[in-house]
C-alpha positions, 0 to 999 in steps of 0.5 A: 500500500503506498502510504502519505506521510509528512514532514512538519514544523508544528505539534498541532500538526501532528494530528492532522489526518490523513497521514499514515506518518509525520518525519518532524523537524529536530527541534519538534522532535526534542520537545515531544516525550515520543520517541521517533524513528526519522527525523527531518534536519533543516541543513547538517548544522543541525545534527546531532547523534541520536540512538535509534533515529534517521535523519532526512535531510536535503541535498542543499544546493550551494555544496557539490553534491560529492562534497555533501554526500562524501561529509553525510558518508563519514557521520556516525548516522544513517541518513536519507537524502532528499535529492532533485530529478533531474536529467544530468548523467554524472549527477544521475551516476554520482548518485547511483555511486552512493545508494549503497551508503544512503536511502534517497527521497526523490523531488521531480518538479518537470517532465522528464523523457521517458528514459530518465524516469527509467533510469531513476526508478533504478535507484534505490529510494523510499519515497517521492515527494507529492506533486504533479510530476511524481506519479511516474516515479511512484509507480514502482514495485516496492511501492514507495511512500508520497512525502508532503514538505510544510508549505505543501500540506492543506486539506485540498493537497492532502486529500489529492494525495491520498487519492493518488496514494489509493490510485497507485496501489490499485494499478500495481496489485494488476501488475502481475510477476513485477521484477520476477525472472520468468521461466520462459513457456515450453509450448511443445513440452508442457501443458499449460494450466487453464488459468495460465490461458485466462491470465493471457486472455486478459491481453485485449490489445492482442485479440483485437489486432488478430481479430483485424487481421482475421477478418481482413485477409478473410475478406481477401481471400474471398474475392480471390478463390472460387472454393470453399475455404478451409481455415486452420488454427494451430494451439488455440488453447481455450478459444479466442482465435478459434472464435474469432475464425469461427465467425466464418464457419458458414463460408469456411470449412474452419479447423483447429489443433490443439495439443493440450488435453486440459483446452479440448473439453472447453473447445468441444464445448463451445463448438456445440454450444457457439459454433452449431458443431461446424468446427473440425478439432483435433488432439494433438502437435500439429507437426503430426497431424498437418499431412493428413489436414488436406488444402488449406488456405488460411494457417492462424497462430498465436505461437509467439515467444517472447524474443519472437520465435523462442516457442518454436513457432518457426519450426511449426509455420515453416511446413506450412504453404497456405496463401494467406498465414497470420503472421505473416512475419516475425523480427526478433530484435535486440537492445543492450539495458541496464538493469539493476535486478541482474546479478552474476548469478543469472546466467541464462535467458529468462523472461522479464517486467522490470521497472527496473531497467533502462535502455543504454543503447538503440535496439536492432533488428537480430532475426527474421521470418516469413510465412509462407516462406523457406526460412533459415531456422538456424540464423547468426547475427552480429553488430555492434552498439553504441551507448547514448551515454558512458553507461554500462549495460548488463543485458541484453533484452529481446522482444519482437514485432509480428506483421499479423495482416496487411498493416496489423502489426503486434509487439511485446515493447512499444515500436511505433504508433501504428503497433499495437503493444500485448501485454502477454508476452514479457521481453526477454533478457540475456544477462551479460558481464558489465560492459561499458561504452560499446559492445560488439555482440553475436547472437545465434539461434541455434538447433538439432531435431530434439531442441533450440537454443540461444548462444551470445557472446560480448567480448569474446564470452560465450553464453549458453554453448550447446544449450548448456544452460538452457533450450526449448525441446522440439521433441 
C-alpha cells in the first residue's frame, strides 16, 4: 500500500489526518516525550547523534553534491537524502555511486523523457515527494511512500494525495510477476494450466489486432478463390482465435489443433454450444497431424515467444504453404539495458517486467521470418552498439514485432504508433558481464531435431554453448 506521510514544523500538526506518518523537524522532535524513528534536519548544522533515529535531510544546493554526500558518508548516522530529478548523467551516476551508503527521497518538479524516469526508478529510494510530476516515479514495485514538505500540506493537497496514494496501489496489485525472472513457456513440452490461458486472455490489445487481421485477409481471400475455404488454427488453447475464425464457419470449412488435453473439453464445448458443431478439432502437435489436414488456405497462430520465435513457432509455420498465414512475419530484435535486478548469478535467458531497467543503447533488428516462406531456422547475427551515454549495460533484452495482416502489426515493447503493444508476452533478457561504452555482440539461434537454443557472446564470452544452460525441446 503506498502510504502519505509528512514532514512538519508544528505539534498541532501532528494530528492532522490523513497521514499514515509525520518525519518532524529536530527541534519538534526534542520537545515531544515520543520517541521517533526519522527525523527531518533543516541543513547538517543541525545534527546531532541520536540512538535509534534517521535523519532526512536535503541535498542543499550551494555544496557539490560529492562534497555533501562524501561529509553525510563519514557521520556516525544513517541518513536519507532528499535529492532533485533531474536529467544530468554524472549527477544521475554520482548518485547511483552512493545508494549503497544512503536511502534517497526523490523531488521531480518537470517532465522528464521517458528514459530518465527509467533510469531513476533504478535507484534505490523510499519515497517521492507529492506533486504533479511524481506519479511516474511512484509507480514502482516496492511501492514507495508520497512525502508532503510544510508549505505543501492543506486539506485540498492532502486529500489529492491520498487519492493518488489509493490510485497507485490499485494499478500495481494488476501488475502481475513485477521484477520476477520468468521461466520462459515450453509450448511443445508442457501443458499449460487453464488459468495460465485466462491470465493471457486478459491481453485485449492482442485479440483485437488478430481479430483485424482475421477478418481482413478473410475478406481477401474471398474475392480471390472460387472454393470453399478451409481455415486452420494451430494451439488455440481455450478459444479466442478459434472464435474469432469461427465467425466464418458458414463460408469456411474452419479447423483447429490443439495439443493440450486440459483446452479440448472447453473447445468441444463451445463448438456445440457457439459454433452449431461446424468446427473440425483435433488432439494433438500439429507437426503430426498437418499431412493428413488436406488444402488449406488460411494457417492462424498465436505461437509467439517472447524474443519472437523462442516457442518454436518457426519450426511449426515453416511446413506450412497456405496463401494467406497470420503472421505473416516475425523480427526478433535486440537492445543492450541496464538493469539493476541482474546479478552474476543469472546466467541464462529468462523472461522479464522490470521497472527496473533502462535502455543504454538503440535496439536492432537480430532475426527474421516469413510465412509462407523457406526460412533459415538456424540464423547468426552480429553488430555492434553504441551507448547514448558512458553507461554500462548488463543485458541484453529481446522482444519482437509480428506483421499479423496487411498493416496489423503486434509487439511485446512499444515500436511505433501504428503497433499495437500485448501485454502477454514479457521481453526477454540475456544477462551479460558489465560492459561499458560499446559492445560488439553475436547472437545465434541455434538447433538439432530434439531442441533450440540461444548462444551470445560480448567480448569474446560465450553464453549458453550447446544449450548448456538452457533450450526449448522440439521433441
Amino acid at each position: 500500500m503506498t502510504r502519505v506521510g509528512a514532514v512538519v514544523t508544528e505539534k498541532s500538526k501532528l494530528q492532522e489526518k490523513g497521514f499514515s506518518f509525520f518525519i518532524p523537524t529536530l527541534p519538534l522532535a526534542t520537545s515531544i516525550s515520543k520517541k521517533v524513528s526519522h527525523v527531518y534536519l533543516l541543513s547538517l548544522a543541525e545534527f546531532e547523534p541520536l540512538h535509534g533515529t534517521s535523519f532526512l535531510i536535503n541535498l542543499p544546493l550551494n555544496t557539490p553534491p560529492e562534497k555533501f554526500l562524501e561529509k553525510l558518508s563519514q557521520l556516525d548516522a544513517t541518513f536519507v537524502v532528499a535529492v532533485p530529478v533531474v536529467e544530468d548523467w554524472h549527477f544521475w551516476t554520482l548518485l547511483r555511486r552512493f545508494q549503497s551508503l544512503f536511502d534517497y527521497v526523490l523531488i521531480q518538479t518537470t517532465q522528464l523523457e521517458p528514459n530518465w524516469t527509467q533510469r531513476y526508478m533504478c535507484l534505490k529510494y523510499l519515497a517521492v515527494v507529492a506533486n504533479e510530476h511524481c506519479e511516474q516515479l511512484a509507480m514502482k514495485g516496492h511501492e514507495p511512500d508520497l512525502l508532503l514538505f510544510p508549505e505543501n500540506i492543506d486539506p485540498e493537497n492532502v486529500e489529492k494525495t491520498r487519492i493518488l496514494a489509493r490510485n497507485i496501489s490499485s494499478q500495481l496489485r494488476q501488475q502481475e510477476y513485477l521484477n520476477y525472472f520468468i521461466d520462459p513457456l515450453q509450448p511443445l513440452t508442457q501443458e499449460m494450466l487453464l488459468e495460465v490461458y485466462e491470465t493471457f486472455e486478459k491481453d485485449k490489445s492482442k485479440y483485437e489486432a488478430y481479430d483485424e487481421a482475421i477478418d481482413l485477409a478473410f475478406a481477401d481471400l474471398i474475392h480471390q478463390t472460387s472454393h470453399r475455404p478451409t481455415i486452420l488454427v494451430i494451439g488455440p488453447g481455450r478459444g479466442p482465435l478459434l472464435a474469432m475464425a469461427a465467425k466464418y464457419r458458414d463460408k469456411a470449412d474452419v479447423i483447429a489443433v490443439e495439443r493440450n488435453p486440459k483446452c479440448i473439453s472447453k473447445l468441444k464445448s463451445d463448438n456445440s454450444k457457439l459454433w452449431d458443431g461446424k468446427v473440425c478439432i483435433y488432439e494433438g502437435d500439429v507437426r503430426s497431424i498437418s499431412s493428413s489436414l488436406g488444402h488449406i488456405d488460411i494457417v492462424i497462430s498465436e505461437l509467439l515467444g517472447s524474443f519472437g520465435c523462442n516457442e518454436a513457432c518457426p519450426e511449426i509455420l515453416t511446413g506450412f504453404k497456405a496463401a494467406i498465414m497470420i503472421p505473416q512475419s516475425i523480427t526478433c530484435f535486440l537492445r543492450p539495458i541496464y538493469c539493476s535486478l541482474m546479478d552474476e548469478n543469472i546466467k541464462r535467458p529468462y523472461l522479464l517486467k522490470s521497472d527496473q531497467e533502462f535502455a543504454v543503447g538503440a535496439a536492432s533488428s537480430v532475426f527474421h521470418f516469413d510465412f509462407p516462406g523457406s526460412n533459415s531456422l538456424d540464423q547468426v547475427w552480429l553488430a555492434n552498439f553504441d551507448f547514448h551515454l558512458p553507461d554500462v549495460a548488463n543485458a541484453l533484452q529481446g522482444y519482437f514485432k509480428a506483421d499479423l495482416y496487411g498493416h496489423v502489426s503486434i509487439s511485446n515493447l512499444y515500436v511505433d504508433a501504428s503497433t499495437y503493444v500485448c501485454s502477454s508476452w514479457y521481453p526477454m533478457v540475456f544477462p551479460i558481464r558489465p560492459v561499458e561504452s560499446r559492445i560488439a555482440v553475436t547472437m545465434a539461434r541455434r538447433s538439432v531435431n530434439t531442441k533450440l537454443w540461444y548462444e551470445w557472446s560480448v567480448g569474446g564470452d560465450i553464453h549458453n554453448q550447446d544449450g548448456g544452460q538452457y533450450s526449448i525441446s522440439l521433441a
